[in-house]
N, C-alpha and C positions, 0 to 999 in steps of 0.2 A: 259734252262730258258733264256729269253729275259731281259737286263736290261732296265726298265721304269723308266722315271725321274718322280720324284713323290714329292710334297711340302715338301718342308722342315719341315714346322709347322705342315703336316698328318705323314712326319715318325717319328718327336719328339715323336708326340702321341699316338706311335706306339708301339715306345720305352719305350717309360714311363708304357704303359699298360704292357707290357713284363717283365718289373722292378715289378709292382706290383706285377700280380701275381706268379712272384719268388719268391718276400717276402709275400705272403700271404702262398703259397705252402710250405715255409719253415719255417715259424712259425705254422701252422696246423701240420705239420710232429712235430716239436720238442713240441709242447703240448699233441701230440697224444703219444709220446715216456715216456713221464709221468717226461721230464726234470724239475727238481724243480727251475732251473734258466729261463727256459718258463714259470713258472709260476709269478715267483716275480721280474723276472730281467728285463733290457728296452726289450727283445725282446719279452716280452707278450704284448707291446704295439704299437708294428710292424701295425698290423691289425689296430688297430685306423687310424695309420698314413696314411696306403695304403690307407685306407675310407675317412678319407680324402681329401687325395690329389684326389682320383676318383673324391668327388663332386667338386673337383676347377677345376679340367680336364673338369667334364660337364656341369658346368657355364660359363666357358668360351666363350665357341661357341654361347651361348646363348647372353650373357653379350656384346660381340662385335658385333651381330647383334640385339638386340632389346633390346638397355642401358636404352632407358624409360619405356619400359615394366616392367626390372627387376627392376629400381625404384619406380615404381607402386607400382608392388606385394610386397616389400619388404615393402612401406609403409602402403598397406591393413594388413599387419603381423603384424605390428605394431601396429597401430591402431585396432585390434583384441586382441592383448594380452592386450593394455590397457585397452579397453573396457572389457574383460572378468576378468581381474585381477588375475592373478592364484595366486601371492603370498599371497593375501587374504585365499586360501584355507589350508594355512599352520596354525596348530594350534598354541596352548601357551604350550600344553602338548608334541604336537612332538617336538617343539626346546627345551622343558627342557630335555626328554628324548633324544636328540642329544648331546647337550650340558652335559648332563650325562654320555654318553658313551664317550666323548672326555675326556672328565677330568677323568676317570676310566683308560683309555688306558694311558695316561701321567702320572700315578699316578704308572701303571703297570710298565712304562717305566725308572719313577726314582726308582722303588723299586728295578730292577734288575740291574739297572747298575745306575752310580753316573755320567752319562755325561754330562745330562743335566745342571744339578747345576756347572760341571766344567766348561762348556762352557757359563754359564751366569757370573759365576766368571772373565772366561776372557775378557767379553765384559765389563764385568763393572769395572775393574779394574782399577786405576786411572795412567794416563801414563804423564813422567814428574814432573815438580816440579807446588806444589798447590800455592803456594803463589810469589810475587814480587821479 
């Protein structure tokens, strides 16, 4: 093999691609292995990260050669979601039923263990003396 000198900023990106799918390849193995800390632990959310960092990897190239362009489109985005208003499309019945299921789960969560109320106890406990 012949050594080529080759941009510093194309073998970063080289590198980084190699990084990723390392960590992609080895977060698929350990989810595929039915690891119950791939499931709940930070390495189920490996893959987010590599996603990503890919899309900041593919804006880039973009971004340093056509920075009005991407302020355009980013404005047309914008000016789209206002115009179409998606949060209008959320009801009064889905955020009670969200809002129900969060206070269900916290309610789950003091009945099996007392930590929460130990740990608003120590936030709120008065430190020092109260008066002159």
């Amino acid at each position: 093999m012949t050594a080529t000198k080759t941009d510093p900023a194309a073998s970063l990106a080289i590198s980084r691609v190699r990084i990723r799918a390392h960590l992609l390849s080895n977060a698929a193995r350990s989810a595929a292995s039915g690891n119950a800390t791939a499931q709940h632990g930070p390495s189920h959310w490996i893959h987010v990260l590599a996603m990503l960092s890919a899309a900041v990897g593919t804006w880039v190239p973009f971004a340093r050669l056509h920075p009005v362009r991407l302020v355009l489109c980013a404005a047309a985005a914008g000016a789209a979601v206002m115009w179409i208003r998606p949060w209008r499309w959320v009801t009064a019945a889905a955020v009670a039923a969200s809002l129900a299921a969060a206070v269900d789960l916290l309610t789950q969560a003091q009945s099996k263990d007392n930590l929460w109320s130990t740990f608003m106890d120590f936030v709120l406990q008065k430190k020092g003396p109260t008066g002159p």
